[in-house]
N, C-alpha and C positions, 0 to 999 in steps of 0.2 A: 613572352610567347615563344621565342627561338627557344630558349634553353627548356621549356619544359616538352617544346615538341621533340629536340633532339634527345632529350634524358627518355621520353618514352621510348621513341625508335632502340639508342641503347640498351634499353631495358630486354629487347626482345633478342637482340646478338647471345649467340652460345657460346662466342670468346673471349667475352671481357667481364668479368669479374668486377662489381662495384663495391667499394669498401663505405658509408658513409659513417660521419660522426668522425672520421681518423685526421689525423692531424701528422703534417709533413714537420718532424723534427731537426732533418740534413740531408744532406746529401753525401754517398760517400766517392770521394775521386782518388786515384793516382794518376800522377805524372801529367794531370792537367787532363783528364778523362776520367767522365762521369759512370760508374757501375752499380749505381744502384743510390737505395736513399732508405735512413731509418726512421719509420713511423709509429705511433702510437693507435692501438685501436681504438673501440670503441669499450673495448670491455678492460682499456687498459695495458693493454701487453705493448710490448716492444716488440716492433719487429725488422728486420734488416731485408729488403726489397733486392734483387738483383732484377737490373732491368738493361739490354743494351740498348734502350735511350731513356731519356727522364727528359718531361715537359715538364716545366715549371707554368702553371695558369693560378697563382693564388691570390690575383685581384691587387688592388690599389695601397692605400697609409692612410685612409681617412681616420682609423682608427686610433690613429694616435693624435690626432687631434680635438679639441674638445667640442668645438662647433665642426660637422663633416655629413655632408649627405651621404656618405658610405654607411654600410653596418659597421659595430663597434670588432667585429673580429677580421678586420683586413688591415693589419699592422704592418707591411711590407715585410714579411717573415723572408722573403724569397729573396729580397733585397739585402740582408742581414746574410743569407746564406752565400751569397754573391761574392759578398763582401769578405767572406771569413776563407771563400775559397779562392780568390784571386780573378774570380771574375769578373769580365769588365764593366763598368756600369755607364749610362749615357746619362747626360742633361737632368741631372736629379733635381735640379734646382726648378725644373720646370714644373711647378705646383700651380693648377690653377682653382683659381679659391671664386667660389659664387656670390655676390652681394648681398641677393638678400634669399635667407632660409627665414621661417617662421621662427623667433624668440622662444627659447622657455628656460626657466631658471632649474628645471628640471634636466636631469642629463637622459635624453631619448636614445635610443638604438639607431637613431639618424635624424640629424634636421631635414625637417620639410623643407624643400625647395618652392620659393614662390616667384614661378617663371618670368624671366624680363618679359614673355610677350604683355605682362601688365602695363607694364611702364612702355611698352611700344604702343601700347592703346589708350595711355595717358595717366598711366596711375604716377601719385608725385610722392617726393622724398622730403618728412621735414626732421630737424631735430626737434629737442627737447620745447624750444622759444617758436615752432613751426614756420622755419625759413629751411634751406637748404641748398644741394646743389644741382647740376644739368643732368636728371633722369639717363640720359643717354649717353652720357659716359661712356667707353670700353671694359668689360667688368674688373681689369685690373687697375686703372684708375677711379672708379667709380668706388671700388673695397679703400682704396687708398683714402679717399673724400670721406666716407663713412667711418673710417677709423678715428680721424686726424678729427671729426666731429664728436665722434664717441668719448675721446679723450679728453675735448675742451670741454664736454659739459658733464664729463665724468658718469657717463652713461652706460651699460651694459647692450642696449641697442641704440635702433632710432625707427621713428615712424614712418609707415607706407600708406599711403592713403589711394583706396581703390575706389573713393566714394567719386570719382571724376569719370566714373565709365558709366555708362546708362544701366540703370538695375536690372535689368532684362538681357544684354549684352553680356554685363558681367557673369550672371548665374549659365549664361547660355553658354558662352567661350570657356569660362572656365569654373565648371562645376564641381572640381576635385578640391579645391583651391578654396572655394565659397564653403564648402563642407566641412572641408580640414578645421579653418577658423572656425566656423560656428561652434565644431567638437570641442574644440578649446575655449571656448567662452566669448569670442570674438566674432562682430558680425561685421563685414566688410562693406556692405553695403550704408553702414548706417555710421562706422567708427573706423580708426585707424587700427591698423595693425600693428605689433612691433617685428623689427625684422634685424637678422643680423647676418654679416659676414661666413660663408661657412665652405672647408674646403671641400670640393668637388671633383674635380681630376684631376691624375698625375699621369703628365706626357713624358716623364723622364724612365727612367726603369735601368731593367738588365739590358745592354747594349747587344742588338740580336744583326744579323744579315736579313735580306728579304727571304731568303726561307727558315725566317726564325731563328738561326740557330746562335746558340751563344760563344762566345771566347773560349769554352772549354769543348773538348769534343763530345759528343753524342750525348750532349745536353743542350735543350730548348727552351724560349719561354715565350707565350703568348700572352696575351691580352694585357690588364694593366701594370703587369708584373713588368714588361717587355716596354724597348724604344727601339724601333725599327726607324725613328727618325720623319715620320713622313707627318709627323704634327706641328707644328711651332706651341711656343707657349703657350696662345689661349685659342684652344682646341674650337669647333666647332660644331653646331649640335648634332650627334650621331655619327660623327665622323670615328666615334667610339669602334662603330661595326668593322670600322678596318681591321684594327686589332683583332678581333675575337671572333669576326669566321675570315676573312683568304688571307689573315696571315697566319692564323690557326688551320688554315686546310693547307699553304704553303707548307708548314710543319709535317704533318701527317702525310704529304706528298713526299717531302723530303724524306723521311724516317720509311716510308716502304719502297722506294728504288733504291735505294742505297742496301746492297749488300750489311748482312750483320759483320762485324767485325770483332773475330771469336776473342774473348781475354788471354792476355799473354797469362802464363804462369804465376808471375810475381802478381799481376793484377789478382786472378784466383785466390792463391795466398794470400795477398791483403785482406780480400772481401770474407774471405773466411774466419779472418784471425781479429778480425773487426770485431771491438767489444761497443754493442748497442746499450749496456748495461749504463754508461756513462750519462744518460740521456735520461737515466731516472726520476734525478730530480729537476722538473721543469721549470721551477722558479729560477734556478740556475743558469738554461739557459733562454728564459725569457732576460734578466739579469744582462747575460751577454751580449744576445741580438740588440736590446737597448741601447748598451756601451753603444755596439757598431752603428 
């Protein structure tokens, strides 16, 4: 609901230009200052951006994961660019992973999340032999118990049994949920589910100040790209919004009081003499951001 009322409103501004389907290839810096950044359109071309500032907002790494409630194209690209420019990075290690998404041996565009308020209204956990462990776990100990089970009985999930909530509660509270399974051939009310493991957030990122900005100059990053630091590892529900609007309008505060700061010459030079032609072949450096 936020993003498509603000893409409307944007839509209606005479000064900003929206590119969709383009894809952020790099960024280009000297001397530890960010001028711009080379993208691909949509029809294909390379193009070389001069910008005096560059927000970085291109979402989370679920997609490098094989179970992740993310879409499959948020591969921490910005992460990888960080990386290659000397940019500083915070708490990467802090990946928080959901316990239980909907199962399918099928690879979907994201697993379904099937939200703990189940198991806070009593749904249970069994394995394969229907025993298990304490529903209410913390979700990083509770993925830990679901693994260490998955393993012993060589399982690819394990069962969630929602048939403990009253039939009328269950479809009432959560109706998304009840639907999802039935699409999938799964009735909740009457069978178990299977459920697994699947990453969810990442509170680590490009290490930013409270107005965004990054290690390099007049380059930013928000949302799950970014760690401003104000998460611990297992985040909280929607504490997300921090990220993605006042530390995102912090940004956009910062970037319009601050005087432009015109390129030195050699800066110019660079950006000019900058060959985007490198950037051709994309396997190459999907390849590389990998490596990094």
């Amino acid at each position: 609901e936020i993003t498509s009322h603000l893409l409307e409103k944007v839509r209606t501004l005479p000064n900003v230009t929206i590119m969709e389907y383009t894809r952020l290839l790099d960024i280009i810096s000297r001397d530890n200052r960010c001028l711009g950044a080379v993208i691909r359109t949509e029809n294909g071309e390379l193009i070389k951006v001069e910008a005096s500032d560059v927000v970085l907002a291109t979402g989370g790494i679920g997609g490098l994961y094989r179970h992740s409630t993310n879409f499959r194209h948020l591969t921490g690209d910005a992460i990888a660019i960080a990386i290659k420019h000397g940019v500083e990075l915070k708490d990467i290690n802090y990946v928080q992973i959901h316990p239980t998404t909907f199962y399918s041996d099928k690879e979907e565009d994201r697993s379904f999340l099937i939200s703990e308020s189940v198991r806070g209204e009593g749904a249970k956990l069994y394995d394969k032999n229907g025993k298990f462990v304490n529903e209410l776990l913390p979700r990083d100990l509770l993925t830990e118990e679901i693994r260490k089970q998955m393993a012993k009985d060589n399982t690819d999930f394990v069962w969630e049994d929602l048939r403990t909530i009253p039939e009328e509660e269950l479809k009432t509270h959560f109706p998304n949920i009840v639907q999802y399974c039935i699409d999938k051939g799964y009735d909740p009310s009457k069978e178990c589910i299977p459920v697994v493991p699947a990453q969810h957030y990442f509170m680590g990122g490009i290490k930013v100040d409270h107005e965004s900005r990054t290690t390099m100059d007049n380059l930013y990053a928000i949302g799950e790209t970014a760690c401003n630091g104000v998460h611990g590892r297992n985040r909280l529900a929607s504490n997300s919004l921090l990220e993605s609007l006042v530390f995102a309008k912090r940004a956009a505060l910062d970037i319009t009081k601050n005087a432009v700061v015109k390129p030195t010459q050699d800066e110019i030079t660079y950006f000019d003499t900058f060959d985007a032609e490198k950037y051709a072949d994309e396997s190459k450096i999907d390849g590389e951001y990998a490596e990094l």
